[in-house]
C-alpha positions as CSV (number, residue, x, y, z in Angstrom):
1,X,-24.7,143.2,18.7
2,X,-22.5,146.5,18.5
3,X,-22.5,149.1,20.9
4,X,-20.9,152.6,20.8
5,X,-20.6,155.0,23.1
6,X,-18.5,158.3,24.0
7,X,-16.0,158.1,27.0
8,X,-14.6,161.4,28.7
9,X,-12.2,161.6,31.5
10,X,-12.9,163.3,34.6
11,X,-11.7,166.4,33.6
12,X,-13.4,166.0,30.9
13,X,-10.0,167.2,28.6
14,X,-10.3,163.9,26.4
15,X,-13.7,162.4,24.4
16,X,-12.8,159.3,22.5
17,X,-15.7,157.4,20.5
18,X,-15.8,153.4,22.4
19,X,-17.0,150.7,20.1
20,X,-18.7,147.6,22.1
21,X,-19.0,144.0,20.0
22,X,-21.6,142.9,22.7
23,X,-24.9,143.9,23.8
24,X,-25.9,146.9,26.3
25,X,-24.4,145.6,29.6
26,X,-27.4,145.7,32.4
27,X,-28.1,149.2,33.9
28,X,-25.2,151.3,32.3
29,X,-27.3,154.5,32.1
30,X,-27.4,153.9,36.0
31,X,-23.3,153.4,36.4
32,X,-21.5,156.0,38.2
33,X,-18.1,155.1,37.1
34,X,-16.6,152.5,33.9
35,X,-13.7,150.9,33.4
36,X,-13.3,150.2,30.0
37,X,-10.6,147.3,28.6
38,X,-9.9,147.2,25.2
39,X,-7.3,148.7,22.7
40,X,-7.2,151.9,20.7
41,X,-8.3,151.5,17.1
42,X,-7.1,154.5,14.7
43,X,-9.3,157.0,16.5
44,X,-11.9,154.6,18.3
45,X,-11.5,152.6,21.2
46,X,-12.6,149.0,20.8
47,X,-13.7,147.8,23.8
48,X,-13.6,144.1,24.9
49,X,-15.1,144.2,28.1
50,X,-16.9,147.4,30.2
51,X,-16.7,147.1,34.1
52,X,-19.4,149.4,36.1
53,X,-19.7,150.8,38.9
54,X,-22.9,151.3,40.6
55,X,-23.2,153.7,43.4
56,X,-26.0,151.1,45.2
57,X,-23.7,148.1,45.0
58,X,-21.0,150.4,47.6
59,X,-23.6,152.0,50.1
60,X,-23.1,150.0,53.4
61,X,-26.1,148.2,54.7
62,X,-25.3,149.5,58.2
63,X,-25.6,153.4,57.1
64,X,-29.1,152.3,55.3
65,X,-30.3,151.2,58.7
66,X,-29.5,154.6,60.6
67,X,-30.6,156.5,57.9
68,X,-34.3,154.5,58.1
69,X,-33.9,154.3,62.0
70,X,-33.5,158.3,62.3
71,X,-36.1,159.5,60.1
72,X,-38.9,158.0,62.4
């Protein structure tokens, strides 16, 4: 499967077109963040791996439980 993709930085000063040889990694639409390895390719990035990261795999457990705790 190919994927592509358009990757900006956070300033948003750079857009580079990322080409994926694997399928759609699970819930990328809901990352927050990627990490992209791969090399540049003329003027494409190909990517051999994409690393995510998804704002509900951070949140502490112990903050959930106030938050639930102090709405009642």
């Amino acid at each position: 499967m190919l994927m592509y993709f358009f990757l900006s930085d956070r300033q948003r000063w750079y857009r580079k077109k990322v080409v994926l040889n694997k399928a759609r990694p699970q819930d990328f639409d809901k990352s927050e963040q990627i990490v992209v390895i791969g090399k540049m390719n003329a003027n494409n990035f190909v990517a051999s791996d994409v690393l995510m990261k998804c704002p509900s795999k951070y949140t502490n457990p112990k903050d959930d439980m106030k938050n639930i705790s102090s709405s009642r």
